[in-house]
C-alpha positions as CSV (number, residue, x, y, z in Angstrom):
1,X,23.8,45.3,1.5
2,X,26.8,42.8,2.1
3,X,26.3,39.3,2.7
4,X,27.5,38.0,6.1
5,X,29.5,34.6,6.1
6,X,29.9,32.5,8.8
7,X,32.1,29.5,9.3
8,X,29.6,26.6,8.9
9,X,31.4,24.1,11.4
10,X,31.0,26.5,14.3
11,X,27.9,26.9,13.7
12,X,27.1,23.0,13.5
13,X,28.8,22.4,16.8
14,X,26.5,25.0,18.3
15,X,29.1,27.6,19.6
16,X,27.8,30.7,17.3
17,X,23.9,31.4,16.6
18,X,22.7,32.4,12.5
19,X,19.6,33.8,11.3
20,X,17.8,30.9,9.6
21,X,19.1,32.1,6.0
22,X,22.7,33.1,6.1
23,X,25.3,33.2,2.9
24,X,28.4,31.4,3.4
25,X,30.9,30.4,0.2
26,X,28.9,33.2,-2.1
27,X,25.4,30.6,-1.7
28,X,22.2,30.7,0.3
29,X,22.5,28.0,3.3
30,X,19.6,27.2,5.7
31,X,20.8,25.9,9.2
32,X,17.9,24.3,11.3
33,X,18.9,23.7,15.1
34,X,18.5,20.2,16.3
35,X,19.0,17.8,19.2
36,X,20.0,15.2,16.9
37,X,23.8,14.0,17.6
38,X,25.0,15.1,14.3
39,X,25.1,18.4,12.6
40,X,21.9,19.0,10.4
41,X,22.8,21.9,8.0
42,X,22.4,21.6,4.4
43,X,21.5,23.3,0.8
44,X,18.8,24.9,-0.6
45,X,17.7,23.6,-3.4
46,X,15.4,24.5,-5.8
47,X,12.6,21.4,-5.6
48,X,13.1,19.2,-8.9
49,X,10.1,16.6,-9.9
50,X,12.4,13.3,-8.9
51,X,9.1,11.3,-7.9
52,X,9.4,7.4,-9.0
53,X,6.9,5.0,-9.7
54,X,7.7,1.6,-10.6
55,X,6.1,0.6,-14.5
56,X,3.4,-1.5,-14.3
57,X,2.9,-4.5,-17.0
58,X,-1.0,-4.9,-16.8
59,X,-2.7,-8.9,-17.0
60,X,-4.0,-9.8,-19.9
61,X,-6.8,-12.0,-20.8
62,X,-5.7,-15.2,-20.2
63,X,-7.1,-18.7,-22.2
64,X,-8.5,-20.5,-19.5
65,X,-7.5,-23.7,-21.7
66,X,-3.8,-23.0,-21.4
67,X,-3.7,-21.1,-18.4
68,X,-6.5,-22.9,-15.7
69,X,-5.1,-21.2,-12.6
70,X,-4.3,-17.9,-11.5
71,X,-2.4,-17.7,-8.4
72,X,-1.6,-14.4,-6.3
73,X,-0.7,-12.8,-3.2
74,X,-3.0,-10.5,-1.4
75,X,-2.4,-6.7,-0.8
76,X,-3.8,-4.9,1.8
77,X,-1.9,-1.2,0.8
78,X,-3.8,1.6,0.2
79,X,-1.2,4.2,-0.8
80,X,-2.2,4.4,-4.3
81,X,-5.4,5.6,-3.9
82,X,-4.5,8.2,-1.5
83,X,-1.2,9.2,-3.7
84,X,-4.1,9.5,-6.4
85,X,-5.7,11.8,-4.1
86,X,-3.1,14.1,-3.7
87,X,-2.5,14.3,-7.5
88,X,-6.7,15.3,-8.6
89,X,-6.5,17.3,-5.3
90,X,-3.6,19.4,-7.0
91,X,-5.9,19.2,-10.3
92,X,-3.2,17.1,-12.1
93,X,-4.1,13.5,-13.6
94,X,-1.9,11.1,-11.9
95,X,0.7,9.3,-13.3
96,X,-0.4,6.0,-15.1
97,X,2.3,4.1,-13.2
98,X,0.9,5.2,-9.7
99,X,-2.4,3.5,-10.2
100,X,-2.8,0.7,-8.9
101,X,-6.0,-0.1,-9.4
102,X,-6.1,-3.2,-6.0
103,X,-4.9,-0.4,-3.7
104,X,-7.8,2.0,-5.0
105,X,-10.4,-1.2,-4.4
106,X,-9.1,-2.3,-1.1
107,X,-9.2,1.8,0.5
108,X,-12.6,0.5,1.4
109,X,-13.9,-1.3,3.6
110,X,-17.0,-3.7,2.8
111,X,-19.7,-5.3,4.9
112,X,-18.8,-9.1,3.8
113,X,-20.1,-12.1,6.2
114,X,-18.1,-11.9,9.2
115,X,-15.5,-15.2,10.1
116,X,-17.1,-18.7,11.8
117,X,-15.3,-21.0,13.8
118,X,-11.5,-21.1,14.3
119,X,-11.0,-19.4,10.6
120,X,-9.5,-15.9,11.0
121,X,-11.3,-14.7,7.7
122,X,-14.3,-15.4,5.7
123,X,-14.9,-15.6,1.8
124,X,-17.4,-14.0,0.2
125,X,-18.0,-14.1,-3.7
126,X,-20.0,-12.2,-5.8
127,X,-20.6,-12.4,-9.9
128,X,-22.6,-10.1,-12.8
129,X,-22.5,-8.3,-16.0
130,X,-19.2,-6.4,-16.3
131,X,-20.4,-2.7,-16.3
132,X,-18.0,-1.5,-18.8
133,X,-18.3,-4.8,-20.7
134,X,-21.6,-6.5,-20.8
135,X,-20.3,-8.9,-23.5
136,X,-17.9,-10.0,-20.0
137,X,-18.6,-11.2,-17.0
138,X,-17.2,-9.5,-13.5
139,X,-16.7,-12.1,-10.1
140,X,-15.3,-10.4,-6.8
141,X,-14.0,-12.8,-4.2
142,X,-13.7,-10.8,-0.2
143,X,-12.0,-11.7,3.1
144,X,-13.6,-10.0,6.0
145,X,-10.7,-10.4,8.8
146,X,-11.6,-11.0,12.5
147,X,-12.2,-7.8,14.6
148,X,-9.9,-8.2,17.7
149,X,-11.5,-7.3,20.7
150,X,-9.8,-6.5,24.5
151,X,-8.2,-9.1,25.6
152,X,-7.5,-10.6,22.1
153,X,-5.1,-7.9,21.4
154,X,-1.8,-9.0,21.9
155,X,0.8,-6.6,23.2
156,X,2.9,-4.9,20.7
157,X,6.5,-4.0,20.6
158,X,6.6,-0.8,18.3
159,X,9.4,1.4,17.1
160,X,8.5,4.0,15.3
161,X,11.4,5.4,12.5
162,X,10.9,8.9,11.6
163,X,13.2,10.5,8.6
164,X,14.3,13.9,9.8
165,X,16.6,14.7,6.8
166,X,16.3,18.0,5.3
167,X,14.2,17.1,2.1
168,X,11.8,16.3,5.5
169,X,11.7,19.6,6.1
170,X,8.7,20.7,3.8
171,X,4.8,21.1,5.5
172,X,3.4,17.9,4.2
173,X,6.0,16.2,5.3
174,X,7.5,15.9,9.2
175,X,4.7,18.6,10.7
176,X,2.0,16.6,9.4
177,X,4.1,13.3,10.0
178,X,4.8,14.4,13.8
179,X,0.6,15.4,14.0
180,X,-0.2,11.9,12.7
181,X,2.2,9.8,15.5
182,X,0.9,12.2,18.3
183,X,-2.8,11.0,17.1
184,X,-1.7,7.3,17.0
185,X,0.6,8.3,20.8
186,X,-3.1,9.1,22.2
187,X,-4.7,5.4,21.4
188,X,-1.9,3.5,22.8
189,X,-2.1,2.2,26.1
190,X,-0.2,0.3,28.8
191,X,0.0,-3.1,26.7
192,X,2.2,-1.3,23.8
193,X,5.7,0.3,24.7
194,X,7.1,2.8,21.8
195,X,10.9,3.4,20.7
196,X,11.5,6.2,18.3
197,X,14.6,6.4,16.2
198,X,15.5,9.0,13.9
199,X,18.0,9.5,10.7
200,X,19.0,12.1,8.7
201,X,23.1,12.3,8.3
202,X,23.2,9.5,10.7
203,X,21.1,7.5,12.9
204,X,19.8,7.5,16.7
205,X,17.7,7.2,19.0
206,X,15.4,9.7,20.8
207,X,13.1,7.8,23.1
208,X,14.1,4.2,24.6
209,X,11.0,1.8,24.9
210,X,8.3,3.5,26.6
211,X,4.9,2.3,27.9
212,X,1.8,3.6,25.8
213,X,0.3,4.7,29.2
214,X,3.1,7.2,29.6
215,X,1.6,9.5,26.7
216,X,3.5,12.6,27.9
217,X,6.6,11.3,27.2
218,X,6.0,10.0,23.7
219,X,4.7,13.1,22.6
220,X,7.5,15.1,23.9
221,X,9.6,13.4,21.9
222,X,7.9,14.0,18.9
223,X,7.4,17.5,19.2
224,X,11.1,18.1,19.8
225,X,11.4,16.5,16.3
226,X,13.1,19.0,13.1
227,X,14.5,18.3,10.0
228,X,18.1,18.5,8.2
229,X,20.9,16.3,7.2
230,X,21.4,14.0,4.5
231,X,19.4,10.6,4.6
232,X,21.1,7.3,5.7
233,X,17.5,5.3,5.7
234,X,19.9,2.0,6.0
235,X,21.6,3.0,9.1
236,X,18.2,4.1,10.7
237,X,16.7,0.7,9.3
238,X,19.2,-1.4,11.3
239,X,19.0,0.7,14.2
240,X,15.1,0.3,14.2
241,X,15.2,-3.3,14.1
242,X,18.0,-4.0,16.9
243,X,15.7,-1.5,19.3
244,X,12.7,-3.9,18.0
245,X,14.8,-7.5,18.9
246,X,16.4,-6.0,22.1
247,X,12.4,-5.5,22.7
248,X,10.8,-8.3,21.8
249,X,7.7,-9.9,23.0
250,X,6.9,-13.7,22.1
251,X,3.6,-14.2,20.9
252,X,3.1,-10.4,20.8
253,X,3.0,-7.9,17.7
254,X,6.9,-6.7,17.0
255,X,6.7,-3.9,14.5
256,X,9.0,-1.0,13.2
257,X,7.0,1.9,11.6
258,X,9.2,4.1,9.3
259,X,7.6,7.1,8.5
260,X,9.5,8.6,5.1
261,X,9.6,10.0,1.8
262,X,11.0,7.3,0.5
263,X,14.4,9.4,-0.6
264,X,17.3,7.4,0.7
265,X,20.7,8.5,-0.7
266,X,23.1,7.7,2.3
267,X,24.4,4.0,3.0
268,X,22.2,1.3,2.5
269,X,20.5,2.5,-0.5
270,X,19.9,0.3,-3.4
271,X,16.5,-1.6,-3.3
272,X,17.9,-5.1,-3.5
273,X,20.1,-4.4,0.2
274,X,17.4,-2.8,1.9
275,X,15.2,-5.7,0.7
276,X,17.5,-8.6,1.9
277,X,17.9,-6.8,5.0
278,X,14.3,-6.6,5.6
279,X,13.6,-10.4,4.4
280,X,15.7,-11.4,7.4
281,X,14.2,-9.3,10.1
282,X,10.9,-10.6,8.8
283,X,12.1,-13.9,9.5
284,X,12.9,-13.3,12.5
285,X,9.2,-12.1,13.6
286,X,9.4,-8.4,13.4
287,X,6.8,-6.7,10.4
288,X,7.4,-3.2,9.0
289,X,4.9,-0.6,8.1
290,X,5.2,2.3,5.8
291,X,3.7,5.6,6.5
292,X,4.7,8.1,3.1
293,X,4.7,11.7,2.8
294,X,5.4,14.4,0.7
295,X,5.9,15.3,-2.9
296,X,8.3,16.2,-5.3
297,X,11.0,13.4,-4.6
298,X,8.1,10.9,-3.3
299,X,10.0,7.3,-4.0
300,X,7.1,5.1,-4.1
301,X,8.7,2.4,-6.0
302,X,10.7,2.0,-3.4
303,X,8.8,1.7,-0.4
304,X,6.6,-0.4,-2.2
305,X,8.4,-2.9,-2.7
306,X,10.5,-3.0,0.9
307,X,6.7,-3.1,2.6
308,X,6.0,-5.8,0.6
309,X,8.7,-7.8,1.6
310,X,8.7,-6.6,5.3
311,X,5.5,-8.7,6.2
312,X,3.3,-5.3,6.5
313,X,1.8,-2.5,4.7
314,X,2.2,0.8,3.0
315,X,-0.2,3.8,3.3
316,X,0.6,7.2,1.8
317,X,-0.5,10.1,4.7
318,X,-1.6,13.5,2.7
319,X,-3.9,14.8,5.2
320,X,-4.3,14.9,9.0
321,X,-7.6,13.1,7.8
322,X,-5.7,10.1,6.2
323,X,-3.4,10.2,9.0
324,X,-7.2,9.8,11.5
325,X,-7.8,6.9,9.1
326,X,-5.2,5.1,9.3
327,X,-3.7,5.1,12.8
328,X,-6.6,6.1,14.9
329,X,-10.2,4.6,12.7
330,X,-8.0,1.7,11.8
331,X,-5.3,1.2,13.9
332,X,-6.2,-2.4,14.7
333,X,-6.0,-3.4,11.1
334,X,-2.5,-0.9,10.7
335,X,-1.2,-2.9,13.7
336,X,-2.3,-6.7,14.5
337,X,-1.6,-9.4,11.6
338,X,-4.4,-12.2,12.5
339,X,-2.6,-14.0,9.1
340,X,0.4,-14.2,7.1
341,X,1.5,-15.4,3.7
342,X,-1.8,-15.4,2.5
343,X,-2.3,-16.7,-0.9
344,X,-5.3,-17.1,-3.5
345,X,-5.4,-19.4,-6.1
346,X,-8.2,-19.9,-8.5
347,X,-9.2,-22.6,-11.1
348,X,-11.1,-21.3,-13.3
349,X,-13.6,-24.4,-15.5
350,X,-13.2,-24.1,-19.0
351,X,-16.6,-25.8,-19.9
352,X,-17.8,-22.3,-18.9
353,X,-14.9,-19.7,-19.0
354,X,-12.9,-18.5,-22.4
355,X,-10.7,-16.6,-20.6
356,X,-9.9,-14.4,-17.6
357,X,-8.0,-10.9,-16.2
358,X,-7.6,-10.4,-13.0
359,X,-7.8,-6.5,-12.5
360,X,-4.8,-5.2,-10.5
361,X,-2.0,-7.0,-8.4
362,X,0.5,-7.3,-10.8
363,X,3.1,-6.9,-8.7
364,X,1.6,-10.0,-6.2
365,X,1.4,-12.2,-8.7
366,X,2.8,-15.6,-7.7
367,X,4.2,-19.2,-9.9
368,X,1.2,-21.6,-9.6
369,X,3.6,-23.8,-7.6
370,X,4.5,-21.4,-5.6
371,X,0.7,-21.6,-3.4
372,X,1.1,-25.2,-1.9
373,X,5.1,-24.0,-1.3
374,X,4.9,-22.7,2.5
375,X,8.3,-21.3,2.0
376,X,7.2,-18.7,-0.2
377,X,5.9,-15.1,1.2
378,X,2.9,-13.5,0.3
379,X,0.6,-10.7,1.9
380,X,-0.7,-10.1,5.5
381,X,-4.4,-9.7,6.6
382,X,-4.9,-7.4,9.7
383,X,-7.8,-7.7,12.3
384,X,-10.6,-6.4,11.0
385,X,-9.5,-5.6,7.2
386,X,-11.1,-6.9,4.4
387,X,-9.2,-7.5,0.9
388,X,-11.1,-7.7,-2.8
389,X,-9.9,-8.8,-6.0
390,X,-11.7,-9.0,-9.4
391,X,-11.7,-10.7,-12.0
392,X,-12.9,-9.8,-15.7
393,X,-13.9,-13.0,-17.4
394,X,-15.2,-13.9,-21.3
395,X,-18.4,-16.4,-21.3
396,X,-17.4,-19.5,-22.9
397,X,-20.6,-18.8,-25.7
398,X,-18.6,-15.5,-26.3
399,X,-17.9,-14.9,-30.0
400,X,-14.7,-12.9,-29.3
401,X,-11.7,-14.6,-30.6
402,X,-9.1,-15.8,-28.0
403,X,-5.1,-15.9,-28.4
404,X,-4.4,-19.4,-29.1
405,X,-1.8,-21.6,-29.4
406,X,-0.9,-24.9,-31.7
407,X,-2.3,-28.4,-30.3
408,X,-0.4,-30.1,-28.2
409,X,0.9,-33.5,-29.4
410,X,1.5,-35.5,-26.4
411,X,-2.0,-34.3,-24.3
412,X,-5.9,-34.9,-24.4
413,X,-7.5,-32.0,-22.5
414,X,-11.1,-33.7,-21.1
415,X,-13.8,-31.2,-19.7
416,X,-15.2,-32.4,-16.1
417,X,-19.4,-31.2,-16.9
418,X,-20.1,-28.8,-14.0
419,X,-22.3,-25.5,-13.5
420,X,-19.1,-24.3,-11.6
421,X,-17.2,-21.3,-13.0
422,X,-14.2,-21.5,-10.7
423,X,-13.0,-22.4,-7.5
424,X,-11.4,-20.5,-5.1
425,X,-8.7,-21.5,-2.6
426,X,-6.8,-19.6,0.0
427,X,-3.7,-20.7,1.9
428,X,-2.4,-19.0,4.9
429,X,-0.4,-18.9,8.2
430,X,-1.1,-18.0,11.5
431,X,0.8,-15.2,12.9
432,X,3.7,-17.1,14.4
433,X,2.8,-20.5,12.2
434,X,4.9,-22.0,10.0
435,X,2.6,-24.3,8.4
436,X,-0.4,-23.2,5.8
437,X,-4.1,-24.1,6.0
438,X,-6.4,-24.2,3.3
439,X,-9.8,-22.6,2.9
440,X,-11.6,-23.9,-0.4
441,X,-15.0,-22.3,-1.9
442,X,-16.8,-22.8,-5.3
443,X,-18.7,-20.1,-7.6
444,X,-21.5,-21.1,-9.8
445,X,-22.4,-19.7,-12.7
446,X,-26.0,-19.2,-11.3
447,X,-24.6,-16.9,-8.9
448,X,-24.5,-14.5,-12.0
449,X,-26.3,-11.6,-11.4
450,X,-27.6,-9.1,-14.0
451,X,-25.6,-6.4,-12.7
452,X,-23.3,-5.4,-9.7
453,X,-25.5,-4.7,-6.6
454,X,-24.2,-2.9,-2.8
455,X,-21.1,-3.1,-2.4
456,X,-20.1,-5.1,-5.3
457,X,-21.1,-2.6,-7.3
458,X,-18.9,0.2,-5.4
459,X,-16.3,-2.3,-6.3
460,X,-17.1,-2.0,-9.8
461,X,-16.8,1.5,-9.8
462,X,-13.5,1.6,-8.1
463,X,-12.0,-0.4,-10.6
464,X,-13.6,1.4,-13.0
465,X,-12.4,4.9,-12.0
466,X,-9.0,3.0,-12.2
467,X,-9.1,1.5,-15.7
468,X,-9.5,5.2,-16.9
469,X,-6.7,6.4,-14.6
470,X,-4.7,3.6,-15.9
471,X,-5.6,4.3,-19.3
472,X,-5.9,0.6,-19.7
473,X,-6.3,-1.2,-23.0
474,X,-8.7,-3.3,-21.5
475,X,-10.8,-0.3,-20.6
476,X,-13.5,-0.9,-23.2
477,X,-16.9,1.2,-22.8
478,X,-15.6,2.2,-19.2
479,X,-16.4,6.6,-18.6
480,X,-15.9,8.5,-15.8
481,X,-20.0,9.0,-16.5
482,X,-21.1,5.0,-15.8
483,X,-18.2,4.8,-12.9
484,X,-19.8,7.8,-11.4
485,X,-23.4,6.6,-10.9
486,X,-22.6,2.8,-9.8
487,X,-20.6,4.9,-7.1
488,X,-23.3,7.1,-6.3
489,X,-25.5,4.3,-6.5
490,X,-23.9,1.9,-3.9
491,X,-22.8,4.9,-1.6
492,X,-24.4,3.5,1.8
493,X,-24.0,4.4,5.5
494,X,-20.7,5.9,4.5
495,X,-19.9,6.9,8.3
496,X,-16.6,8.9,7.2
497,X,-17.1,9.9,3.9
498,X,-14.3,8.0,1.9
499,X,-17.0,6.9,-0.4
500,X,-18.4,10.8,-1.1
501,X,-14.6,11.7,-1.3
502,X,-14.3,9.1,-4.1
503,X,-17.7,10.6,-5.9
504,X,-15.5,13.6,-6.1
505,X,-12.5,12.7,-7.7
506,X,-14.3,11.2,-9.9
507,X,-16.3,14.4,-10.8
508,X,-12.8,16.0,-10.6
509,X,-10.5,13.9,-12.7
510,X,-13.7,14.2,-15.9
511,X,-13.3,17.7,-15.3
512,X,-9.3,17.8,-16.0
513,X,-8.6,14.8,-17.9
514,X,-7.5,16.2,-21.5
515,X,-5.0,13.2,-21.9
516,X,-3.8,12.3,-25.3
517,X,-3.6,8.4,-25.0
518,X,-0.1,7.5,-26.7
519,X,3.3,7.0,-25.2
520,X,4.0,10.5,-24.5
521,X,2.0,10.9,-21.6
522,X,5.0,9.7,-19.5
523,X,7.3,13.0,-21.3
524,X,4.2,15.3,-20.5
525,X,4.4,14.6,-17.1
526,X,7.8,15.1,-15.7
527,X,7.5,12.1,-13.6
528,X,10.5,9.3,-14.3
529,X,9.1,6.0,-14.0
530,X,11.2,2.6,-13.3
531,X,11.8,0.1,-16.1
């Protein structure tokens, strides 16, 4: 049977109808109608693994005689462990370069001390054993945000920027990305008002500010959503935020929401563009949140790093029940910043610490200077969220030999006694402040316990699971085995079942991991990481 051709610009402009696979120029086409202002055909291509994950140089152990504080940002993202998810779910180990082992941790939620007094956040520290290392010591230091309630909530200005380009066009990707912003549509009410701007081959807009109340509307526009076109995620970008400034609300919660693959190829492309651009729209008081999808060309590097610098946070959807999680069980935390820039710092006493590792946030780490410097940006807290970070540290009665370095001519290091083994110190802004406050707190070394209990010790099992993932050289006695019953063992109320899912990807990844632990793992996998 012949092929039939048909000229491609008619049928762009609408004025001839196709099947949805035609031939035209000796090649299979696919032509998906749209009410997009720009035409929306494009190739099939065979899918190709392009996913991208940015390298990640794990912490060491750190002298605590050379190296007395440890200053970083916090992360509240979470798309790791769900991109982790996706990859067991498929039975496939993930990529080592996707794990990252704070965004695994801070998936759950903890029941830490709630916040007193005019402080937005509470600290709450906890120290034992390290399971996988009982020669080391493991301290975990928690915010618990404030829960917003009623008339707390401010009103928020949202506009939500959906990629409809054609490598959209794939099930886990705009049909679950449309289900998940018709389940957010139904918890919004009166007091937010929702743009939506699309791109693909261009940019546009498909719904002008609309209250929340008016539900209909917002998810009409939605549904008429469909995919094609190239992708100029720079042009939609700017769009979003000009909707979002032409919108704004003083005092009230300004955010874009771009929902993408990550694969922009059109216009304002490269990292460092789309990175400036968002730096000055954060100054200018409107956040950005990431919703990822999809596989295959999944640029996670990439969105990663523009959340970070956009003053919000990055989640990777997979699921209709991630998608629940996210912008229905947690949409005050997704949504409302209670603080900004928030910073930890920790001095660590070396009459009772050798050394230290801080497990995770790599890419947060900051300059020591840089946590008294107001100027600098770190991490946002939400209402109701709760952060964790960890910290491996070596006894100072451990036998282990530490990295040194020659003595130092010029200095007398003099140890202050004290039972302390650290202190910790926060720094952060209110929402529309441009001036830091300071929250200090000390942990003694009777605080030690002789091993993780509750949800510490869930803790320890999360960033255990991850130090296999990771295939860390810091991993020591750490199995899939000993992660697996401090998990089971520290389950509790678990009213959704993120902490039974965890249980079993656990039981999952033991049952495919056949890994050969050398530098080809990267080759064996087909993924290409970022230098």
């Amino acid at each position: 049977m012949q092929a039939t051709s048909y000229d491609t610009s008619m049928v762009a402009q609408g004025m001839i109808s196709v099947p949805d696979g035609y031939y035209a120029g000796g090649e299979r086409r696919y032509f998906n109608e749209s009410k997009m202002p720009y035409p929306s055909n494009y190739y099939h291509q065979e899918p190709q693994n392009t996913e991208e994950y940015e390298r990640i140089n794990e912490n060491e152990f750190l002298t605590v005689s050379d190296n007395p504080l440890s200053t970083f940002s916090i992360d509240v993202d979470t798309a790791s462990y769900s991109n982790v998810r996706r990859f067991l779910n498929s039975n496939q180990m993930p990529p080592e370069a996707s794990v990252r082992i704070e965004e695994m941790i801070n998936y759950f939620s903890y029941d830490y001390k709630k916040p007193q007094g005019n402080d937005p956040f509470s600290i709450t520290t906890n120290a034992s054993t390290c399971p996988w290392n009982t020669n080391h010591q493991l301290v975990s230091i928690g915010l618990q945000g404030k829960v917003l309630e009623g008339s707390e909530l401010p009103p928020s200005n949202l506009v939500f920027l959906i990629d409809v380009s054609g490598s959209m066009n794939q099930p886990n990707k705009l049909p679950l990305l449309k289900t998940a912003f018709k389940m957010m549509a139904n918890q919004l009410s009166s007091k937010e008002r929702v743009a939506i701007v699309v791109y693909a081959g261009a940019a546009g807009t498909v719904l002008e500010s609309t209250p929340g109340s008016n539900k209909q509307r917002i998810i009409q526009a939605i549904d008429n959503l469909s995919a094609g076109g190239s992708t100029a995620g720079g042009a939609g970008i700017q769009l979003a935020y000009k909707i979002a400034k032409e919108n704004f609300i003083d005092g009230g919660n300004n955010r874009v929401i771009l929902a993408t693959d990550g694969d922009f190829n059109v216009g304002t492309s490269s990292n460092s563009e789309l990175v400036h651009m968002i730096e000055q729209e954060r100054e200018a008081g409107v956040f950005l949140t990431i919703l990822g999808f999809g596989t295959g060309n999944y640029k996670d590097s990439k969105m990663e790093q523009i959340a970070n610098k956009g003053n919000g946070n990055y989640y990777y959807i997979d699921t209709e029940k991630e998608a629940r999680k996210v912008l229905v069980n947690e949409l005050g935390s997704t949504l409302f910043t209670i603080a900004k820039d928030v910073k930890i710092q920790i001095e660590f006493n070396p009459a009772q610490i050798k050394s230290y590792k801080l497990i995770g946030y790599e890419n947060r780490m900051l300059a020591k200077e840089d946590f008294n410097d107001d100027t600098k940006d770190a991490g946002e807290l939400g209402a109701g969220h709760t952060v964790t970070a960890v910290y491996e540290i070596v006894p100072i009665d451990s036998e282990e030999e530490e990295r040194k370095v020659d003595e130092l001519s010029y200095q007398i290091k003099k140890l202050v006694p004290s039972a302390d083994l650290m202190t910790v110190k926060l720094r952060y802004k209110e929402p529309n402040g441009v001036e830091s406050k300071l929250i200090k707190q000390t942990v003694n070394k009777n605080d030690i316990a002789p091993s993780p209990r509750g949800d510490f010790q869930f803790v320890s099992a999360v960033a255990e699971f991850g130090l296999i993932l990771r295939n860390s050289k810091h991993r020591a006695n750490a199995s899939y085995q000993n992660a697996l019953s401090n998990a089971r063992q520290a389950i509790g109320k678990d009213a959704y079942g993120y902490r039974a899912e965890l249980i079993g990807l656990i039981e999952k990844a033991q049952n495919i991991d056949s890994r050969v632990y050398n530098d080809d793992y990267e080759s064996n996998t087909g993924m290409q990481f970022k230098r």
